[in-house]
N, C-alpha and C positions, 0 to 999 in steps of 0.2 A: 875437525870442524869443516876443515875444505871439502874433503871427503865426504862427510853429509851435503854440502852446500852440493856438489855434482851432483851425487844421487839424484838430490830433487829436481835439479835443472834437466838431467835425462828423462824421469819423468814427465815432467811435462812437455819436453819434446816430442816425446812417444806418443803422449794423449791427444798433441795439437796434428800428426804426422795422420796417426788414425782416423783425428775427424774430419781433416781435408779427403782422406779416404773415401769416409762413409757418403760425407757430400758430393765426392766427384761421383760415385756408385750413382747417387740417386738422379744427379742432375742427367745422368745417363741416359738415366730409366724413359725419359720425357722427350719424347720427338719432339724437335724444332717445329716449326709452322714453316711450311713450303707458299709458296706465291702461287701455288696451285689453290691450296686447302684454304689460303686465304680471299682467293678468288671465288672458291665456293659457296664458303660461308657470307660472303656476303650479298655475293648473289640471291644466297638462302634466307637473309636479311632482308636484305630490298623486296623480294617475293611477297613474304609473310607481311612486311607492312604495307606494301600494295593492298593488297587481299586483306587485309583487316577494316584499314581507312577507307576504300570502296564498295563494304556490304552494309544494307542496309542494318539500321540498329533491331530489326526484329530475328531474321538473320545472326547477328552476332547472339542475341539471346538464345538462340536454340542453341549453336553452342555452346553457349554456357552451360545449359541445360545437361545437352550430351557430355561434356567432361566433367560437368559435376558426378556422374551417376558413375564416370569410368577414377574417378578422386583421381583428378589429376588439377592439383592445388597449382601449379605454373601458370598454366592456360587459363584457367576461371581468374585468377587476378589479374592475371594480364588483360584480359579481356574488359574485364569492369574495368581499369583504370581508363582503360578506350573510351570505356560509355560516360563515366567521372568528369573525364579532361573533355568530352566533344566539343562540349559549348563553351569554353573559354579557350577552343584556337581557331576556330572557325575553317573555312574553307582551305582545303590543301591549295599551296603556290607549288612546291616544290621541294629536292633532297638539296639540302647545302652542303653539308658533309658525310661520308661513308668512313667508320676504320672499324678492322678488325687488328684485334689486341688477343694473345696467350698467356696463362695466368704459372706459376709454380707448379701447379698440379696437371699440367697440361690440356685446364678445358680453355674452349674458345669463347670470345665477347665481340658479339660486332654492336657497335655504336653508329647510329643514325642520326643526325639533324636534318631534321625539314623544318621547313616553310609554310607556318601557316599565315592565313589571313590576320589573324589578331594578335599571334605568339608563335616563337621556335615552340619546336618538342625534342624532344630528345626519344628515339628506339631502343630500347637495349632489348638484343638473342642474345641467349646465352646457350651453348652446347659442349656435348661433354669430349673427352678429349676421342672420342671413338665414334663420336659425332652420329650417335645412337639415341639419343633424345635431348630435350631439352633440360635447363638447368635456369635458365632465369627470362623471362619477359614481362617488358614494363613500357609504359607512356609516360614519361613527365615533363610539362607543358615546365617553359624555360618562362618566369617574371620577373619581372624587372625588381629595382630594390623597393621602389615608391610603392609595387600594389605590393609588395610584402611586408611591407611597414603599414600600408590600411590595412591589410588583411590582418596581420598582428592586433592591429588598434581595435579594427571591430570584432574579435574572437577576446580583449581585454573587457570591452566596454559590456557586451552581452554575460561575458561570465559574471564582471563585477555587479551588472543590473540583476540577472538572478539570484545571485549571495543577498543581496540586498532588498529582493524582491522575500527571499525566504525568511530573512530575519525579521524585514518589519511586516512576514503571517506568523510569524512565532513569539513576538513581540503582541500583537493583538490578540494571539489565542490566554496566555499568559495573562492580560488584562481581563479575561473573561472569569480569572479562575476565581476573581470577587465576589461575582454573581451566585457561584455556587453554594456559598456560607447562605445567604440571602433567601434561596428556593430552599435550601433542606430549614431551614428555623422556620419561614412558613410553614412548609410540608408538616413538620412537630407540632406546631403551634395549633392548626387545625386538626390533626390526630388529638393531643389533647382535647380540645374544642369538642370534637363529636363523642370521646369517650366519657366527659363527664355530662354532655345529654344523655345518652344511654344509662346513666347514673342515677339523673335525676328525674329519668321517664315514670319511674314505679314509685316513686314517691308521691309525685303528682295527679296520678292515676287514680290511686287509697285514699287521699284528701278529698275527693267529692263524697264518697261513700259515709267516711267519718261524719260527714257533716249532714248527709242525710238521716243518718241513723235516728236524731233527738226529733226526728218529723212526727215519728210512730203519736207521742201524748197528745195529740191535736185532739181527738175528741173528750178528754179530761179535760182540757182548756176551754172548750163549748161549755160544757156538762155546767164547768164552774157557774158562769154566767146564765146560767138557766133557759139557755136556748137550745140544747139537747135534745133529740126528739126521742124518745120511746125504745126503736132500735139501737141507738146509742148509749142509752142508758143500762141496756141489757148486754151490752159489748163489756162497760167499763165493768160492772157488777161479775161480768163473767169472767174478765182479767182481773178482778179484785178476789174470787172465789180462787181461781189458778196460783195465782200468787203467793195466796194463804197457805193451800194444800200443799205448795212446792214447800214453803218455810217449815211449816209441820209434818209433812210426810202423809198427810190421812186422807180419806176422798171425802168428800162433805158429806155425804150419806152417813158416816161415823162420828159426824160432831154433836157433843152431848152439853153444849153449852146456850143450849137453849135459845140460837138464832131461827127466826124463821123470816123468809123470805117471803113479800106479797107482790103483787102485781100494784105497780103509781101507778097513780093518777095526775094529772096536773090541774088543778085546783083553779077555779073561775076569779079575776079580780075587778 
């Protein structure tokens, strides 16, 4: 048992020996920062935000422009947070503070405070450890706690009035969906309506016809009352001849039932 209990206790010496090793190798690897290179750098700092805060904003736009086209994603942000943050620091006063700071991986950070008229900013360059390009550029306007508790309040109060803006339109659309029963049972209601006119059109139409039809006997109705003249007399006899020959089949030329027909008179009284 003790035996095993060494084993392990050498184990893990070996593995703790190694990775003190591996870490001393690496921290090797990383040149310190010299009071030269950190002289540089922020020199190279102060420069670049000189030159930033000094060009006009049409200016920094073309910039933007030209490193958009070359996608160099550092510079186009950094840039627009310049244009972002202008109006809430107003006029440069001055640098309050300068450092450059080295990271594990051995890039470099220089950190700026200035002085504006209405708020600090904070500068961050960033560069890489070969000081071959960059790695990070930004502006962020320093506020106090009170505008960041309004600013809080009015990004709560505009969200909550949207939320609430959108539910009482989806709320009123919702009320609307009553109306729609309402249009289609009319819409039906007249669809029927016009289809049993179109129904009742040809019916209405045959009904005058029917009713003139019984007009035809008009001058049988004169004839009766003996106000008939002559021409009419020879109409109804000629429709009473027709009539007969239809029932019988025969043309009156063939009737051997001993009618003869004479010419009336109408008689003097």
């Amino acid at each position: 048992m003790k035996d095993r209990f060494k084993k392990i206790l050498l184990a893990l010496v070996m593995s703790l020996a190694m990775l003190s090793l591996f870490g001393c190798a690496k921290q090797s690897d990383v040149e310190p920062m010299t009071p030269e290179t950190e002289a540089t750098i922020g020199y190279m700092a102060q420069s670049m935000f000189q030159q930033i805060i000094s060009m006009p904003d049409e200016d920094v736009e073309e910039l933007i422009d030209g490193y958009s086209e070359q996608q160099d994603t550092i510079m186009v942000n950094g840039l627009n947070a310049w244009l972002s943050s202008e109006e809430d620091l107003g006029g440069f006063v001055g640098v309050k503070s300068s450092e450059v700071t080295q990271d594990a991986e051995g890039d470099y950070t220089a950190l700026i405070v200035a002085e504006f008229e209405q708020r600090d900013c904070e500068f961050t360059l960033g560069v890489n450890r070969r000081m071959t390009k960059y790695t990070n550029l930004g502006f962020s306007p320093v506020y106090t706690m009170n505008e960041l508790i309004m600013e809080g309040l009015g990004n709560l109060v505009i969200g909550m009035g949207v939320v609430f803006a959108v539910l009482i339109f989806l709320a009123w659309v919702i009320s609307l969906f009553k109306y729609i029963h309402v249009f289609m049972d009319k819409a039906e209601k007249k669809a029927a309506e016009m289809a049993s006119e179109k129904k009742e059109e040809p019916v209405a139409a045959a009904a005058p016809a029917a009713v003139a039809a019984p007009a035809a006997p008009a001058p049988v109705s004169s004839a009766v009352h003996g106000f008939a003249s002559e021409e009419e007399m020879a109409v109804v006899l000629a429709t009473a001849i027709a009539a007969y020959e239809a029932d019988t089949g025969r043309h009156y030329d063939e009737l051997t039932n001993g009618i003869t027909v004479r010419k009336l008179r109408r008689g003097r009284r």
